[in-house]
C-alpha positions in Angstrom: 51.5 170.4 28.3 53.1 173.3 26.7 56.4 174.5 27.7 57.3 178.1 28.4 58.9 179.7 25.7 62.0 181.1 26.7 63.5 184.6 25.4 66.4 184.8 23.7 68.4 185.5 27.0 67.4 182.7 28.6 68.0 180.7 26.1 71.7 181.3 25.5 71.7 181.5 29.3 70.4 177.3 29.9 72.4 176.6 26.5 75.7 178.1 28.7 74.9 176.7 31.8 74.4 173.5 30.6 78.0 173.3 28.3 79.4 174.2 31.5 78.1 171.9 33.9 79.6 169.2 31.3 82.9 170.5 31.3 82.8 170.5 35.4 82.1 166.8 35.1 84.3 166.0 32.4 87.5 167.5 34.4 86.7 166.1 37.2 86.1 162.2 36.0 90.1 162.8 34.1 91.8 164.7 36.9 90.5 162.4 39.7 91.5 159.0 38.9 89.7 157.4 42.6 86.3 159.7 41.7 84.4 156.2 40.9 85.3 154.4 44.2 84.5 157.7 46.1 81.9 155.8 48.3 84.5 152.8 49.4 87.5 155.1 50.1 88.6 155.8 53.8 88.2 158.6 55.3 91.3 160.0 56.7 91.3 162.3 59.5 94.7 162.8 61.7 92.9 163.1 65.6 92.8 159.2 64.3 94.9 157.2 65.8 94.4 154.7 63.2 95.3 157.3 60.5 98.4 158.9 61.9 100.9 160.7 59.1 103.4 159.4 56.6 106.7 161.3 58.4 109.4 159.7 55.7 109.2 160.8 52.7 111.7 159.0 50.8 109.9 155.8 52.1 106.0 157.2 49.7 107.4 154.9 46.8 107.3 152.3 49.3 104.0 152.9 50.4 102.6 153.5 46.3 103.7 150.2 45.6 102.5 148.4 48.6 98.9 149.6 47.8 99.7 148.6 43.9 100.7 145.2 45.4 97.9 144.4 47.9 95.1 145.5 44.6 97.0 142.9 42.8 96.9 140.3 45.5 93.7 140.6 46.3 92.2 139.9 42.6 94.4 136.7 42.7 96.6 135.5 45.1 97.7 132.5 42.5 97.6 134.5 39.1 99.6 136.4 38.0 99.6 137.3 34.3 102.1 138.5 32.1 101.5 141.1 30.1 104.4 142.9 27.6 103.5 145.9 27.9 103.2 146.1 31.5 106.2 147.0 34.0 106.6 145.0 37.7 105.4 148.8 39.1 101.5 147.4 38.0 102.1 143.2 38.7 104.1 144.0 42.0 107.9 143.3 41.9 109.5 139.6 41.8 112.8 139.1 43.8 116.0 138.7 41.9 116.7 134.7 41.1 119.5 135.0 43.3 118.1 136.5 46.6 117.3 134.4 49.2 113.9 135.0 50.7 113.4 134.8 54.5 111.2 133.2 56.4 110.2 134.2 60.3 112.5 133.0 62.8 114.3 130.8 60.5 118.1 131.4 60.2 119.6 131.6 56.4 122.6 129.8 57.4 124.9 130.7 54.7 129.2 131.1 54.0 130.1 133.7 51.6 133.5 134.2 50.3 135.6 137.4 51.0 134.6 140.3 48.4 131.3 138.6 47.8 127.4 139.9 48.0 124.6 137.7 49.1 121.0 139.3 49.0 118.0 138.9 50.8 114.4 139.4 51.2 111.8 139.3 53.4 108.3 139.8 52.0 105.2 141.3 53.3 103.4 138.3 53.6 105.4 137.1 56.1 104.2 140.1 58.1 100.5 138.9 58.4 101.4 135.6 60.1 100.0 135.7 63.9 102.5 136.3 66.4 104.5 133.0 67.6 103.2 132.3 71.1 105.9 131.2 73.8 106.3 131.0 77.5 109.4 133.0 79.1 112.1 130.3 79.5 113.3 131.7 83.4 111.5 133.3 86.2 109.9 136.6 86.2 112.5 139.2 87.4 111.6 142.9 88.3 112.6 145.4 85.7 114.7 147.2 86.2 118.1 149.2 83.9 121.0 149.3 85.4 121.7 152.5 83.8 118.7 154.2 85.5 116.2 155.0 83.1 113.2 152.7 82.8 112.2 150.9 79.7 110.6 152.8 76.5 110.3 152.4 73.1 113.5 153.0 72.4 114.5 149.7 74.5 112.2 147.9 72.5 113.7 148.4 69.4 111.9 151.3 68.0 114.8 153.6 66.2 114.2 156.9 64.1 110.6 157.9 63.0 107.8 155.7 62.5 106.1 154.6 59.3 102.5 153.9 59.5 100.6 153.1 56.5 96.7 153.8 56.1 94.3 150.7 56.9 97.7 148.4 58.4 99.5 148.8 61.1 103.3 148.4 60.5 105.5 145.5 62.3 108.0 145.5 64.2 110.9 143.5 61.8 113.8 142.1 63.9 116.8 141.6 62.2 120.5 139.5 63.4 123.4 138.5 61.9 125.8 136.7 63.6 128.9 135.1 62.1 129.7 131.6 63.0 132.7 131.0 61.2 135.5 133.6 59.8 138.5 132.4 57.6 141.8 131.5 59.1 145.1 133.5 59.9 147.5 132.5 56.5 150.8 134.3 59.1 151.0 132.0 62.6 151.1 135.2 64.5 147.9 137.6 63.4 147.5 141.2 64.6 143.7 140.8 64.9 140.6 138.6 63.2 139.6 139.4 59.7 137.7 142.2 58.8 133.8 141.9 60.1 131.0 141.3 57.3 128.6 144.2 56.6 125.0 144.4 56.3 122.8 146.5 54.1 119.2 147.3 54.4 116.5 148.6 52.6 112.9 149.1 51.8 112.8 150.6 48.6 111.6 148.7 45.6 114.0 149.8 43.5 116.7 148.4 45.8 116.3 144.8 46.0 120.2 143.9 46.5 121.0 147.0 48.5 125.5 147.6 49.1 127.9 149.8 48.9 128.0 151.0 46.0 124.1 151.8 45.7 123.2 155.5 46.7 119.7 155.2 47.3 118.2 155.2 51.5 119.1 152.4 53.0 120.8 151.3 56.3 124.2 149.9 57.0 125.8 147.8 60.0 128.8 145.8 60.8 129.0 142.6 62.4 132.2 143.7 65.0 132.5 141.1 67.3 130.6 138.5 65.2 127.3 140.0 65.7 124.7 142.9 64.5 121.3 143.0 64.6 118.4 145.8 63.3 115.0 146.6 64.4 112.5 148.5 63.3 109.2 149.2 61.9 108.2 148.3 58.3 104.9 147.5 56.3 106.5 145.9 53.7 108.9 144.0 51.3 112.7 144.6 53.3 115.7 143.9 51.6 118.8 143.1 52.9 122.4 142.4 51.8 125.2 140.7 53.5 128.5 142.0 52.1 132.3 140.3 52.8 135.2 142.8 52.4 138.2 141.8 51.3 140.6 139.9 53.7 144.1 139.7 52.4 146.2 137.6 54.6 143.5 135.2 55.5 142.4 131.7 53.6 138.4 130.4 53.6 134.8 132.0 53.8 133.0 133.7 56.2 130.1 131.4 58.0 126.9 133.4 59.3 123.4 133.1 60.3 120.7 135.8 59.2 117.4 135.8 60.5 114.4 137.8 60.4 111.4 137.5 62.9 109.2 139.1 63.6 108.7 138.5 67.5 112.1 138.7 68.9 115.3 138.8 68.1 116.4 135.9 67.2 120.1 135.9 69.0 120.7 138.8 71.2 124.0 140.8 72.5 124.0 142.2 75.9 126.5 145.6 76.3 127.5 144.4 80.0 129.1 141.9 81.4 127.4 139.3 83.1 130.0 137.5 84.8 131.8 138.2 87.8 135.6 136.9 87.9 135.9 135.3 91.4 139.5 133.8 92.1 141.6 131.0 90.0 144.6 128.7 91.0 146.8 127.8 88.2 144.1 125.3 86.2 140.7 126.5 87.5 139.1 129.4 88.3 135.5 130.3 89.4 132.6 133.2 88.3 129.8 134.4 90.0 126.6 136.5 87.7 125.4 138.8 89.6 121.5 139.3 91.2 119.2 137.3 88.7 116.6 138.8 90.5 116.2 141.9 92.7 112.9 140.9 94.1 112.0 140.7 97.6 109.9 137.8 97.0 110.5 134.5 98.6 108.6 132.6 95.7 110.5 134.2 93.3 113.9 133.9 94.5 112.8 129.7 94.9 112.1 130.1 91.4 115.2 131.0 90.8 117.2 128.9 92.5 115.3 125.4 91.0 115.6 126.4 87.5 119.0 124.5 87.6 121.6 127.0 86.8 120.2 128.1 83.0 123.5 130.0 81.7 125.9 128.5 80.2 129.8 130.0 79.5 132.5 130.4 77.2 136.2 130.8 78.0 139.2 131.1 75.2 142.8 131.8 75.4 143.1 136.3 74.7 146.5 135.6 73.5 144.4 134.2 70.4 143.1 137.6 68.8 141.4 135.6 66.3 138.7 134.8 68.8 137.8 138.7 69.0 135.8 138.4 65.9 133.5 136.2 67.3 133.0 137.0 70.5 129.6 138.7 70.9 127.8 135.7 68.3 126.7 133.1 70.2 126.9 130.2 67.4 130.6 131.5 66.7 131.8 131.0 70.5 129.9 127.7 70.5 131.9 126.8 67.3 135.5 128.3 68.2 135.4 129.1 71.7 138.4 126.6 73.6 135.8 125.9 76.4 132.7 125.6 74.7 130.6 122.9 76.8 130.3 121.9 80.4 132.6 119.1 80.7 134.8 121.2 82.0 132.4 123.7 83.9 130.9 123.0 87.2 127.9 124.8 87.6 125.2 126.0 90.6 122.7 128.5 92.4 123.9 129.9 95.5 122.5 132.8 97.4 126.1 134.2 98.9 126.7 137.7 98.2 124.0 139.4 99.4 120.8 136.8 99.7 119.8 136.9 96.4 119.9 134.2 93.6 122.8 133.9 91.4 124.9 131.3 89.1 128.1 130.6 90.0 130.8 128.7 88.3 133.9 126.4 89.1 135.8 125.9 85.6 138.5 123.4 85.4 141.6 122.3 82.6 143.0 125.7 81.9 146.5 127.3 81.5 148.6 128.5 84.5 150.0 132.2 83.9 147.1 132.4 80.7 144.5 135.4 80.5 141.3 134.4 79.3 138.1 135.9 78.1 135.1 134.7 79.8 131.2 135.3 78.4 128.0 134.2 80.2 125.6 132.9 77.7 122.2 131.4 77.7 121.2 128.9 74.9 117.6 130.8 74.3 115.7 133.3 76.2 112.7 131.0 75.7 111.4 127.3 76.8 112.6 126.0 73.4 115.6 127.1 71.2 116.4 126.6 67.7 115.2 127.5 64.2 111.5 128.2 64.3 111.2 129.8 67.5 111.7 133.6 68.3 114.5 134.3 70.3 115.9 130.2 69.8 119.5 131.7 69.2 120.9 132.4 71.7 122.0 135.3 74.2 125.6 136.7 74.8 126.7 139.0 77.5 130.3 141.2 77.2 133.1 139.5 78.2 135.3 140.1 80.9 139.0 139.1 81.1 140.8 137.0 83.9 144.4 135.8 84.2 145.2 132.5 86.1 147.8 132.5 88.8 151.0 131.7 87.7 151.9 128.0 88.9 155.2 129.5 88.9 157.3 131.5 90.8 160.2 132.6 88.6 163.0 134.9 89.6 166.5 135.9 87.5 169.2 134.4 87.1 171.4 136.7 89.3 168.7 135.9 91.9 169.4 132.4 92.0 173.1 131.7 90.8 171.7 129.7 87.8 172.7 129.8 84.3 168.6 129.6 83.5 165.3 130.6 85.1 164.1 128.3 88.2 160.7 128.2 89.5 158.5 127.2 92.3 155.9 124.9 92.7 152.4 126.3 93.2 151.0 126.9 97.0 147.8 128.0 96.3 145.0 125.9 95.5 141.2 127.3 94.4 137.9 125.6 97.0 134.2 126.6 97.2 131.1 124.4 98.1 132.0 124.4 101.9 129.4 123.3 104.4 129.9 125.7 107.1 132.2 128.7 105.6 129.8 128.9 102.9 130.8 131.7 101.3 134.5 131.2 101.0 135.4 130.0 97.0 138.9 131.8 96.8 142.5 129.8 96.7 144.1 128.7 100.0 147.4 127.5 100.9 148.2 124.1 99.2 150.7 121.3 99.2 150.5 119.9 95.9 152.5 117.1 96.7 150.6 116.0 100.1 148.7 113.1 98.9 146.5 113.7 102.0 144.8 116.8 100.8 145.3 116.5 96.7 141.7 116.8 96.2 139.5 119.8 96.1 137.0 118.3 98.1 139.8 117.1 101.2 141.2 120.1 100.5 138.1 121.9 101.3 137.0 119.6 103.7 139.9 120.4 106.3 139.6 124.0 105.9 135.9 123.8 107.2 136.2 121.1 109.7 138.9 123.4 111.7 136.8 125.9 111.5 133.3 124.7 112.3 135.1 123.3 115.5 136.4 126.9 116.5 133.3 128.0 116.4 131.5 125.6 118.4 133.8 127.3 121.5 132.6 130.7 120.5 129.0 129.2 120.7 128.9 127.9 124.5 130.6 131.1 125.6 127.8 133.4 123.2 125.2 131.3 125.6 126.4 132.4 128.8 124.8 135.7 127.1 121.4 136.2 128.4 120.1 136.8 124.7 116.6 135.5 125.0 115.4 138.5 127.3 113.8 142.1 126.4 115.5 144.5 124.9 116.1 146.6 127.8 117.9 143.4 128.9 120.3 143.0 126.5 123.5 143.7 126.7 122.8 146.3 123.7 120.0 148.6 122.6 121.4 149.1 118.8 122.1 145.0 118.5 121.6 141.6 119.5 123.3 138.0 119.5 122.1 137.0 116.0 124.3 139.9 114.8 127.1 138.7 116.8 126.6 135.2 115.9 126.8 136.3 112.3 129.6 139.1 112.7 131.9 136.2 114.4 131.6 133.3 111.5 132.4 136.1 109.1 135.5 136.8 111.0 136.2 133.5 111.8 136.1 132.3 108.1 138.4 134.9 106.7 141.0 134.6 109.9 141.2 130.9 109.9 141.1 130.3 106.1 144.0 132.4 104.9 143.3 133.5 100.6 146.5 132.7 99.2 148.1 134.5 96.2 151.3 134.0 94.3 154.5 134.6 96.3 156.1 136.0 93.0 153.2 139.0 93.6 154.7 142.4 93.6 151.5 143.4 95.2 152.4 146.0 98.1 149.0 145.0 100.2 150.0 141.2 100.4 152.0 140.1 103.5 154.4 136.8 102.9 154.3 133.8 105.0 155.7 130.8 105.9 159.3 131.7 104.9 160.9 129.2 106.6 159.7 126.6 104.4 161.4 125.4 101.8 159.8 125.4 98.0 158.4 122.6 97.2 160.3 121.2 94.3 163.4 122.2 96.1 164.7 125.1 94.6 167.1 127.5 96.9 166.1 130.8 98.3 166.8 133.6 95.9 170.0 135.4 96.8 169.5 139.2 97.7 165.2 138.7 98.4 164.9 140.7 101.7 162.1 138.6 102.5 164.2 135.6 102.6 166.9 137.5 105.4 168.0 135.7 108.4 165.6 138.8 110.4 162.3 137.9 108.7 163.2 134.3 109.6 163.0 134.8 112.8 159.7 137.0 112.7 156.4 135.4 113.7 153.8 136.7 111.2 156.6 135.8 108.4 157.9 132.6 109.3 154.2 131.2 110.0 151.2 130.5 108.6 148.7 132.9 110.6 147.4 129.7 111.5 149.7 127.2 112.8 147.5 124.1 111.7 147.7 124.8 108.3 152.0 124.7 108.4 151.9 121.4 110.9 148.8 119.7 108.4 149.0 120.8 104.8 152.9 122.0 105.0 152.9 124.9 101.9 156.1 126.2 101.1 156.0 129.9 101.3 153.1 132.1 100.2 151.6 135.5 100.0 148.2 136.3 101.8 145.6 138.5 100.8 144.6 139.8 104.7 141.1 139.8 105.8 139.1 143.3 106.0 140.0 145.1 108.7 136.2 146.0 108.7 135.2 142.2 109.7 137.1 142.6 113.4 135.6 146.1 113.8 131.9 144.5 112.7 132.4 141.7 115.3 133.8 143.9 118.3 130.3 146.6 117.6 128.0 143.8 117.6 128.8 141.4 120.4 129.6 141.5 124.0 132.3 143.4 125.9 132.5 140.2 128.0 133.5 138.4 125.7 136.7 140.6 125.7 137.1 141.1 121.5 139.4 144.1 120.5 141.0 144.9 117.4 144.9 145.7 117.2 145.8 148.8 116.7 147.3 150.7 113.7 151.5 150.5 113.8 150.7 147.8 116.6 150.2 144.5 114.8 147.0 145.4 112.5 149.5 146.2 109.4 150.4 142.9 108.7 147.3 141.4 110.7 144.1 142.6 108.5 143.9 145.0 105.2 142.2 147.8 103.8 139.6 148.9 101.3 141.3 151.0 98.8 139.3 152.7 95.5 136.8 149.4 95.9 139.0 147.1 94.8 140.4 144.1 96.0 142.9 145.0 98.2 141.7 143.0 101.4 139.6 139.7 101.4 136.1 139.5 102.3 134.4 136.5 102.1 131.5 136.2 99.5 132.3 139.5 98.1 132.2 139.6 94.5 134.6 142.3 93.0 133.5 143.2 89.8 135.3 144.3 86.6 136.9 147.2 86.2 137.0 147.3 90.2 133.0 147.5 90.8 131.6 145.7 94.1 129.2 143.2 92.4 126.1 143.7 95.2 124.5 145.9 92.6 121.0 145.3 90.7 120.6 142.7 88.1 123.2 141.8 86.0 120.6 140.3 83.1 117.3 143.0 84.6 117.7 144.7 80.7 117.5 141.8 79.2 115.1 140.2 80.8 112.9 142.8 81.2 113.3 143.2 77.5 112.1 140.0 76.7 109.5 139.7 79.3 107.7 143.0 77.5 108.1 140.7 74.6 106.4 138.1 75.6 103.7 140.2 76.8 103.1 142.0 73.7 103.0 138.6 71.8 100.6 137.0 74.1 98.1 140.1 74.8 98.9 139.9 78.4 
């Protein structure tokens, strides 16, 4: 067939379009590198939550070489050629000889020498491994913050903006560092521990050994108290640098543990405290935690009570600043900490205080006159601990101070007509575990020279024999009550003789078991007794002590015991008393008969020295089973360890699919 023969026009017209149509194609096959994999490529749209957008900029080299690396790996996962002419931008970077790379849940356990770097990696790949799947070492406890705001992303470790790269999700990286060992004092008398070790992170490729003297993005952190830790999200390679600074005037390396997971953290530091500081004598003392559990649930709360007290404790002398240095790492205070096992520790759940499940602790073999920090710990937050498993590490709570009582009682030389200072023999001795007065676990009067009573247990033993027999008489008299009738029968509309019952133990308890406190205590709420007794090792009176004046020997509620068994059995010398609530006689009067003829005495008329009051919630008056917190707090608040353990319950959840 014959084709048309074109004019002139058209002819330059199809020779023009045609040139032009091959420049189109031509610019766009150079200027568009991705043109020829047009039909694989994703397509990105933001309503997608898959697809969300890149927010940190400084962080697109990152992503660039990422997708350069994951090309790379995917042609050959085993094979990597080497090419001269080609940089590590189109292979995918190496690691430094010298960094150590890090493996999930796996502490680098490592000692570095002061002014020293030691670098760090942990690589993508390590990423893509499945979650580690564990079972929550404790009970289930209701979450709940103790600060009052419930639990977000932010309490799950997600800090600053969020990097999501296109076709992977990023990870959640948890990073700790905590130093188990920090060189010694080279002076016998140091003002404070070394300086702490600093950590540097980074995810740039260009930054493989990130410090301090690099300039680039990255983060840095120091390990005070022994421990730091980082979390956040990342999508690939992270670097990380553990820096010593210089620490003139002290001899040896630093020892630490870094580890990556990511699960859990691997250790963890709680920002409360998660003891409660109880009483001491002069060589023991005893703690209480607080609620482990705020639930109403009678399952639970059994739960919790047969898991066979899980937290452990540390104790070491505060006059030994070195010891602040390591005091929120958990393998530091099991390494340097004075009381570091339970040889010495006496452990178990009780339910005092409230009802609800707690630890408590009876700690033996320390110091008279000696402050002490005290940290509640628990060896993992999971089943299992140690390297390989997420959150094996350990847990540390803040510590709380406590001073032992003094042992002593020591007046001045002008006091006592001596050349030298005398002291006293100790009175006061600490019990707890008693069968009837179960929530009694303060010091008592003591004789530490009656063979009779030199145990804790006989000790303990007297105190709640006496008093279970006391209350046996209040109990035939309470059933002369017709209690077992209606309510319009009884002698009360608003209570009842279960209330009664209770309201008169308390009383009882705190009445007939005196809490005894130093007699060298300035302490303007404490009332001496016993005055007429000599000290026990025999030292004189002190010259000039009012309380010692031929007047107060001849006053009752001085010259006594306020109960006369304890001076005719256990013979204390004298003592200062910590005096019962005057709430606890008002409680019993409200809740139980008028025949049964209980009043209280009156101000100015006996209750002064008789009973004590609640001032600014602190200890100022004994109740028994109260735990006064630090800082003065009552401890009958919400869980001491909800945070954490509803930190690591969401964890749990999250790597089981729950």
């Amino acid at each position: 067939m014959q084709l048309p023969k074109l004019t002139p026009l058209q002819s330059r017209f199809a020779a023009s379009f045609a040139a032009s149509l091959l420049l189109l194609i031509l610019y766009l096959a150079f200027s568009n590198p991705h043109f020829a994999y047009a039909e694989n490529a994703d397509t990105i749209t933001h309503d997608d939550h898959n697809h969300p957008l890149i927010l940190d900029r400084f962080l697109e080299d990152e992503i660039r070489y990422q997708d350069e690396q994951d090309a790379a790996t995917d042609r050959a996962r085993t094979y990597e050629p080497e090419f001269p002419s080609m940089g590590r931008s189109i292979l995918g970077r190496a690691p430094a000889p010298s960094t150590v790379q890090l493996a999930n849940n796996i502490p680098a356990v490592m000692s570095i020498a002061p002014a020293d770097t030691q670098c760090f990696i942990f690589p993508q790949t390590a990423l893509d491994q499945p979650p580690s799947l564990v079972t929550q070492a404790l009970p289930p406890n209701r979450v709940e913050i103790v600060t009052g705001h419930a639990i977000d992303d932010h309490d799950m470790g997600y800090t600053g903006s969020e990097l999501r790269r296109r076709q992977r999700s990023d990870h959640l990286l948890y990073l700790t560092l905590s130093v188990c060992g920090q060189p010694s004092s080279a002076i016998s008398n140091p003002k404070g521990p070394p300086p702490p070790l600093e950590l540097y992170i980074s995810q740039a490729m260009n930054d493989e050994c990130p410090g301090p003297n690099f300039a680039g993005q990255q983060g840095w952190l120091t390990a005070d108290g022994g421990f730091t830790n980082y979390t956040n999200p990342t999508s690939g390679d992270s670097y990380f640098t553990v820096s010593a600074p210089q620490a003139q005037g002290f001899n040896g390396n630093y020892t630490y543990e870094l580890t990556a997971s990511i699960d859990a953290p691997f250790t963890y530091y709680e920002e409360l405290p998660g003891l409660f500081f109880v009483d001491s004598d002069q060589n023991s003392s005893f703690f209480m935690t607080n609620n482990l559990t705020t639930s109403n649930s009678s399952t639970q709360q059994d739960e919790w009570m047969q898991t066979g007290a899980p937290f452990t404790m540390f104790m070491h002398d505060a006059n030994d600043v070195m010891i602040t240095g390591l005091l929120r790492s958990y393998c530091g205070l099991n390494t340097s900490a004075q009381i570091r096992t339970m040889a010495d520790v006496e452990v178990g759940m009780t339910t005092i205080a409230g009802g609800l499940p707690k630890q408590q602790y009876y700690v033996k073999g320390l110091n008279k006159t000696t402050s002490y920090h005290a940290v509640m710990a628990l060896p993992s937050n999971y089943t299992q601990t140690g390297v390989g498993m997420p959150g094996g590490g350990g847990v540390v709570w803040q510590d709380i101070l406590m001073t032992t009582k003094t042992g002593k009682n020591l007046y001045s030389a002008s006091l006592l007509h001596a050349s030298s200072l005398r002291s006293v023999d100790p009175n006061c001795q600490l019990i707890y575990n008693l069968s009837f007065c179960d929530t009694v676990n303060y010091a008592v009067p003591a004789n530490p020279t009656n063979n009779s009573f030199a145990s804790m247990v006989k000790l303990a033993a007297f105190y709640d024999n006496y008093t279970s027999q006391n209350f046996n008489y209040f109990a035939y008299s309470l059933e002369q009550i017709p209690c077992n009738t209606t309510a319009e029968a009884q002698y009360s509309l608003a209570t009842n003789c279960s209330n009664c019952y209770n309201a008169y133990k308390q009383w009882l308890c705190a009445v007939t078991i005196p809490r005894c406190m130093d007699f060298s205590s300035t302490e303007p709420y404490l009332q001496a007794r016993n005055v007429n007794q000599s000290f026990i090792d025999g030292s004189p009176f002190p010259v000039g002590d009012p309380t010692f004046s031929e007047a107060n020997k001849s006053v009752m509620y001085l010259n006594s015991s306020r109960v006369r068994r304890i001076d005719q059995i256990i013979q204390p010398g004298p003592y200062k008393e910590l005096l019962p609530c005057i709430g606890l006689c008002y409680d019993l009067v409200q809740n139980c008969p008028a025949a049964l003829g209980f009043a209280c005495p009156l101000a100015g008329k006996g209750q002064n020295y008789s009973y004590g009051y609640v001032t600014n919630n602190s200890l100022t008056c004994n109740i028994p089973g109260a735990i006064w917190g630090v800082n003065g707090a009552s401890g009958y608040g919400p869980s001491i360890v909800s945070v954490w353990l509803g930190l690591s319950l969401a964890i749990v959840v999250s790597m089981t699919g729950a």
